[in-house]
C-alpha positions as CSV (number, residue, x, y, z in Angstrom):
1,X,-13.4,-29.7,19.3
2,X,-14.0,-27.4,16.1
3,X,-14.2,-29.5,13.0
4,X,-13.0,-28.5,9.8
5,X,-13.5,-29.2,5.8
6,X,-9.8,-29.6,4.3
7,X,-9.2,-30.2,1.0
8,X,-5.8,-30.6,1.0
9,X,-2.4,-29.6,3.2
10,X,0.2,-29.5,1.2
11,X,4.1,-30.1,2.4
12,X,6.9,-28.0,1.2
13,X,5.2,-25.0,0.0
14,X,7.2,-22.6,-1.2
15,X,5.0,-20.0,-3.0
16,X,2.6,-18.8,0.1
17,X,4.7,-16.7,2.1
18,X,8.4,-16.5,3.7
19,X,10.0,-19.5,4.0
20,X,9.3,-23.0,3.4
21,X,5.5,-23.5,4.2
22,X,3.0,-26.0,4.8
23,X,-0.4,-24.8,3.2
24,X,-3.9,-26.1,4.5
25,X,-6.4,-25.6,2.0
26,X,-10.0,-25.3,3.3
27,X,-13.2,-25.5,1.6
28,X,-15.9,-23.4,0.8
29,X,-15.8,-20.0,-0.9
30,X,-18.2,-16.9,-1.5
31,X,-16.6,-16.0,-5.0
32,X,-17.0,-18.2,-7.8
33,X,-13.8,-16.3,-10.1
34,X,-13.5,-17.8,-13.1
35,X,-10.0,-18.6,-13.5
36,X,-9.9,-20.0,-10.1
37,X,-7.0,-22.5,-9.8
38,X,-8.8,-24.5,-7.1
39,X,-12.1,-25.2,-8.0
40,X,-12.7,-28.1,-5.8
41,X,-12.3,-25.9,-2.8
42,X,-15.2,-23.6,-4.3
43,X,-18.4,-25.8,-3.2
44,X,-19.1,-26.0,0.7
45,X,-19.7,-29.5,0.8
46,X,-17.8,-32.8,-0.1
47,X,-17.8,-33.7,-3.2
48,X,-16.3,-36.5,-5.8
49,X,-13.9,-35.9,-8.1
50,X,-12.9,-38.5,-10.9
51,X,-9.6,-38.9,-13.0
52,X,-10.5,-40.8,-16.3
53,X,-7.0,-41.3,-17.1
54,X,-6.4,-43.9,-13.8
55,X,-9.8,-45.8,-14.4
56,X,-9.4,-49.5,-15.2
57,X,-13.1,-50.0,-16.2
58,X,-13.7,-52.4,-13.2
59,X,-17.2,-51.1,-12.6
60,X,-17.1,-51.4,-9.2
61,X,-18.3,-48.4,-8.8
62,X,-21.5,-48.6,-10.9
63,X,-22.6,-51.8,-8.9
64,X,-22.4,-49.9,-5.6
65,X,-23.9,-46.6,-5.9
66,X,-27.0,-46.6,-4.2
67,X,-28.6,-43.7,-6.4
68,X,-28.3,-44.8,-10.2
69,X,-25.6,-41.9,-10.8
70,X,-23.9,-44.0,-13.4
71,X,-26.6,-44.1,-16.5
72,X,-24.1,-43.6,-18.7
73,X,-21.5,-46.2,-18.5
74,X,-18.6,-45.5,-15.9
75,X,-19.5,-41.6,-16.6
76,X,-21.4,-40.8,-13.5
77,X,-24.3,-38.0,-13.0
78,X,-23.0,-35.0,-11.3
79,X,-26.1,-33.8,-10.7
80,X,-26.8,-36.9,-8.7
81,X,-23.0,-36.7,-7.0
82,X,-23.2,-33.2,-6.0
83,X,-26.0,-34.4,-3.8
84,X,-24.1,-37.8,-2.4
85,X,-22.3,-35.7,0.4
86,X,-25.1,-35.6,2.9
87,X,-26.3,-38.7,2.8
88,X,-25.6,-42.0,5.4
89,X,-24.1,-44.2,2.7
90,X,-22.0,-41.0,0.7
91,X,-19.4,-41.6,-1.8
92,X,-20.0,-45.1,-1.9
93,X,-18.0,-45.7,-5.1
94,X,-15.1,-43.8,-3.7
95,X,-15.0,-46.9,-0.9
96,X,-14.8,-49.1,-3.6
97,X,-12.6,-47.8,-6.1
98,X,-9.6,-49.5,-6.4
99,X,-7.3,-47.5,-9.0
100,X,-8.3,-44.4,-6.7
101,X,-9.7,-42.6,-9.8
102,X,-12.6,-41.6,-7.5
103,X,-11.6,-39.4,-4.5
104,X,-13.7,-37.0,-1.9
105,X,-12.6,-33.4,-2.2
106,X,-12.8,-32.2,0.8
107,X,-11.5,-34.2,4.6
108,X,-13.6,-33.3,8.2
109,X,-10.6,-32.7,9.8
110,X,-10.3,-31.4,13.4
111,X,-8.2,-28.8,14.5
112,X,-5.8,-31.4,16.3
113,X,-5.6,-33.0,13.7
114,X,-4.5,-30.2,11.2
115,X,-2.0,-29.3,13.7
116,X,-0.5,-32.5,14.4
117,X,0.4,-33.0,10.3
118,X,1.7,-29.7,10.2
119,X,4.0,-29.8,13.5
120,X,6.0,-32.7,11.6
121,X,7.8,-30.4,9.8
122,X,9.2,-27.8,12.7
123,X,12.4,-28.1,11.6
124,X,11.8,-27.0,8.4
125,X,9.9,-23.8,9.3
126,X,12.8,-22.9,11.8
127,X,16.2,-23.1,9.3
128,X,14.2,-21.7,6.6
129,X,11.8,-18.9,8.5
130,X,9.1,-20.5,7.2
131,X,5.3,-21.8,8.9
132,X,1.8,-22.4,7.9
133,X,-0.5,-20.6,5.4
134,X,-4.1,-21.0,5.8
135,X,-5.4,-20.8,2.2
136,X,-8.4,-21.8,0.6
137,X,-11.4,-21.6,-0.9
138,X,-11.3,-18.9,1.7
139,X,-10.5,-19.4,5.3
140,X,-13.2,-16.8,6.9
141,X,-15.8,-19.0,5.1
142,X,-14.7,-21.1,8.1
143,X,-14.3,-18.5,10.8
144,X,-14.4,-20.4,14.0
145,X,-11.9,-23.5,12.3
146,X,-9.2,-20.5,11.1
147,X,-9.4,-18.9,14.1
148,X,-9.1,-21.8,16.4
149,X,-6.0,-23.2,13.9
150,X,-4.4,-20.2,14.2
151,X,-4.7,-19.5,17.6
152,X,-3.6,-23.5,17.6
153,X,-0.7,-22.7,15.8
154,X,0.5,-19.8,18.0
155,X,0.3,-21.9,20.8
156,X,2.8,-24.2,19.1
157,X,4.9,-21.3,18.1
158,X,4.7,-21.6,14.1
159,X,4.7,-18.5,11.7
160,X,1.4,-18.1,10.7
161,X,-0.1,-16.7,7.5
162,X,-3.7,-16.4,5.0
163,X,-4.4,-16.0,2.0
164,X,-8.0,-14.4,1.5
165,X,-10.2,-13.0,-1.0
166,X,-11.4,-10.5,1.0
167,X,-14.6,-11.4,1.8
168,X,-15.5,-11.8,5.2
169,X,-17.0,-10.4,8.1
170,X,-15.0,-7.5,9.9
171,X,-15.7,-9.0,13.0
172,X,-13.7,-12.6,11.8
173,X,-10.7,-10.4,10.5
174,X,-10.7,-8.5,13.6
175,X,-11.1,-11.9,15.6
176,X,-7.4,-13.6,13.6
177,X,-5.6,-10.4,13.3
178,X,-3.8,-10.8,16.5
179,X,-2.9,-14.3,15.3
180,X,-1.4,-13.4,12.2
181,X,2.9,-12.9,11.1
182,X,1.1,-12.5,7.9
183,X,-1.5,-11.9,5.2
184,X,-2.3,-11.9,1.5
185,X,-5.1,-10.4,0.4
186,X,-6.6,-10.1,-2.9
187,X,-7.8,-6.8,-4.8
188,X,-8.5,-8.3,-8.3
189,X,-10.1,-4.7,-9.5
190,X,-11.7,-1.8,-8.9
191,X,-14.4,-1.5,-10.9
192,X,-17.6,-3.3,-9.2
193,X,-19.6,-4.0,-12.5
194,X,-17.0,-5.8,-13.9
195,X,-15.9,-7.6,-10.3
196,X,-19.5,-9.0,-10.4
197,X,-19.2,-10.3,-13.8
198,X,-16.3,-12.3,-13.5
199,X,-16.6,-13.1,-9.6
200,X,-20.5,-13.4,-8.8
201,X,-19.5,-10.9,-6.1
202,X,-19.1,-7.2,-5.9
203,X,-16.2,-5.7,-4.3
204,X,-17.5,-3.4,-1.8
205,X,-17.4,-5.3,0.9
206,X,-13.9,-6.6,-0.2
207,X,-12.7,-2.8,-0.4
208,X,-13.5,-1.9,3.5
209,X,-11.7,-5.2,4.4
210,X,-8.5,-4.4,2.9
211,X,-8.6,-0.7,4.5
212,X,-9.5,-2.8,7.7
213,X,-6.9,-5.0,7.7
214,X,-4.2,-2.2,6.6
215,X,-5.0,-0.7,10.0
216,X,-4.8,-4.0,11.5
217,X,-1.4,-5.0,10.5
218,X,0.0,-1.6,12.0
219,X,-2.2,-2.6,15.9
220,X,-0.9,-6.6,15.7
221,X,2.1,-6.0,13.8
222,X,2.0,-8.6,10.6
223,X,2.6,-8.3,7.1
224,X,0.1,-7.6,4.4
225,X,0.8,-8.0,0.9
226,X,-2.0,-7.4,-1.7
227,X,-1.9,-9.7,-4.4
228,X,-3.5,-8.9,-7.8
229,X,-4.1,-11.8,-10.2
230,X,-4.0,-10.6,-13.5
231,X,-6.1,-12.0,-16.0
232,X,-6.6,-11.2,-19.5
233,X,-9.8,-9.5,-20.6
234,X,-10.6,-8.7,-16.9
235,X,-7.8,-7.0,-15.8
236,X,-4.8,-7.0,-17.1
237,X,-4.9,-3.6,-19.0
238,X,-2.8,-0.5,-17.5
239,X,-6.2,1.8,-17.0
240,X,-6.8,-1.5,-15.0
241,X,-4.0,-2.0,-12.5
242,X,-3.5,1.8,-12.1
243,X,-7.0,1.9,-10.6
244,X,-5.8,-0.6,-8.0
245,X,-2.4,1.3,-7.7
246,X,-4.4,4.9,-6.9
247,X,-6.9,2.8,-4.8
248,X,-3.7,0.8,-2.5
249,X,-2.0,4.4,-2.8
250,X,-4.5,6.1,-1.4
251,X,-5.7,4.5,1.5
252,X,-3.9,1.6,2.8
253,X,-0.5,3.1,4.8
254,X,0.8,0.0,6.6
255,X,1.0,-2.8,4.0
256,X,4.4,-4.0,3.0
257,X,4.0,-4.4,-1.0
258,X,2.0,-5.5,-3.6
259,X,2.4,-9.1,-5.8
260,X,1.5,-9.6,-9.6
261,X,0.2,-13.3,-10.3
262,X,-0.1,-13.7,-14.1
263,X,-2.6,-16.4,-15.3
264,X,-2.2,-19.6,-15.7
265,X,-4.1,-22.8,-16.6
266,X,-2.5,-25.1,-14.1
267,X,-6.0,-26.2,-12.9
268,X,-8.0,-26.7,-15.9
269,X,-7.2,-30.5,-15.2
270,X,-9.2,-30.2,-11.8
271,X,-12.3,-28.7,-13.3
272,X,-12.3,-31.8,-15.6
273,X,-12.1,-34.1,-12.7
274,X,-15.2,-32.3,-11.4
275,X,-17.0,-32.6,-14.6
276,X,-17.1,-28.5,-15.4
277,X,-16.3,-27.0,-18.3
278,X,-13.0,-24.7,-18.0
279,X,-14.5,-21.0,-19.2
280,X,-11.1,-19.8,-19.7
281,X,-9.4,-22.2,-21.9
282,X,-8.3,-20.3,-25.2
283,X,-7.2,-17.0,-22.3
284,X,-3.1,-16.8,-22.7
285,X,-1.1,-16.4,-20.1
286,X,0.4,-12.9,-20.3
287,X,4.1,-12.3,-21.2
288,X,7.1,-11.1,-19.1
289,X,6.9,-7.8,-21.1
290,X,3.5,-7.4,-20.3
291,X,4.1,-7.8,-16.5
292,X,6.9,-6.0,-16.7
293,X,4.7,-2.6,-17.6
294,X,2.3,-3.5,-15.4
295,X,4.9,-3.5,-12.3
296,X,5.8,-0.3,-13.5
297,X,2.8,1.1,-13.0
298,X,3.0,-0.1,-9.7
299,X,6.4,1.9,-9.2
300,X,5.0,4.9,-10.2
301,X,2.7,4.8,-6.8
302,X,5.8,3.6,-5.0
303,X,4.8,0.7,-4.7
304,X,7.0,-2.1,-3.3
305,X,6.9,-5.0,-5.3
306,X,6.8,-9.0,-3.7
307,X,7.3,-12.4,-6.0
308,X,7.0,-15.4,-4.1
């Protein structure tokens, strides 16, 4: 069976679509955006993450790493880690690690197994119209895994949903469509210069997939809602979101709405854990007057507007 990297599946979602949700985060993702909220799902590979805050100073992990990471007290190499995950005897000081201040980002999980934890809570999705969300990283970096969950998942009759960035093969998108209740999918601008510059990735490609998946969502039936994070500096000016208005306006016919995500900084702590600086740190995150505009930009293209 298809195997998997899964960062995390988190219970109780409540933010990632209709109902009460259970998400499944997967790992690996072509865009590196820099106010990403997840950056442990960014890398393809396992890495190790470290919370200095639970360490008890044991050194248990300096006395069993095999490469001679930690030449700087308990304050390990990550050049040295980020090359751990593909070795026999990985993550060695993880094993040992007794606080858990040292934890792998990312499980090998198989499809079964993915479906088993989210199956517990059937129930839930039921009384509250609820299901799963695929989210990421971005699932279609894992196109065989998202497809076989969510064809998984069908079988086992839970809502499904994605959330993706957008960049992926037409084929993959084609190949989940007729799996999907639902979709997110990101347009974070329109200008390609500046999408480069704050993504490592222009948005051509990201463009046709949205227009692809518009057309989709009218042959399979499911939702799509195209989110827009906005960020200051990058986007968050009205020439900005009423390029993305015009471009939705103009050629997607089928989607059900549009959702505003103003930044926040509720991830800066997981960029310490991997031992990156946080880019974005003095960014603020815009006001309730500020959205406010920005939606009514939105309702001058007739847009209808989603918050979940």
């Amino acid at each position: 069976m298809t195997r998997g990297t899964v960062t995390d599946i988190e219970r109780y979602a409540i933010n990632d679509g209709f109902g009460l949700r259970t998400t499944v985060f997967l790992k690996g993702c072509p865009l590196k955006c820099k106010w990403c909220s997840n950056p442990e799902t960014q890398k393809f590979y396992q890495q190790m993450i470290y919370f200095q805050d639970k360490c008890i100073g044991c050194g248990a992990c300096k006395e069993v790493c095999p490469y001679g990471a930690f030449t700087n007290g308990l304050e390990a190499d990550r050049e040295i880690c980020e090359k751990c995950h593909d070795r026999i005897d990985a993550f060695k000081c993880v094993e040992e690690c007794y606080p858990q201040c040292r934890k792998i980002a990312g499980d090998k999980m198989t499809v079964q197994e993915v479906v088993d934890i989210v199956k517990r809570d059937m129930p839930f999705y039921q009384l509250s119209g609820g299901g799963v969300t695929i989210s990421g990283g971005e699932p279609l970096a894992q196109p065989q895994f998202t497809f076989e969950l969510l064809k998984a998942f069908n079988e086992n009759w839970i809502d499904t949903a994605i959330e993706t960035c957008g960049v992926g093969a037409v084929e993959d998108y084609k190949l989940i469509a007729p799996f999907l209740k639902f979709a997110f999918m990101d347009l974070k601008c329109v200008d390609n210069r500046k999408h480069y510059e704050w993504t490592g990735a222009d948005n051509e490609l990201i463009k046709k997939n949205i227009i692809c998946m518009d057309e989709l969502s009218k042959k399979y039936g499911f939702q799509l809602i195209i989110r827009t994070p906005i960020i200051p500096g990058f986007n968050d000016s009205q020439e900005e979101v009423r390029g993305i208005a015009e471009f939705v306006a103009n050629n997607c016919k089928n989607y059900i709405g549009m959702e505003l995500l103003p930044y926040h900084k509720l991830g800066r702590g997981k960029y310490i854990s991997l031992g990156r600086a946080y880019e974005l740190a003095e960014l603020a995150t815009p006001t309730d007057e500020h959205m406010d505009k920005l939606i009514k930009i939105l309702d001058e293209y007739k847009i209808p507007i989603y918050k979940f």
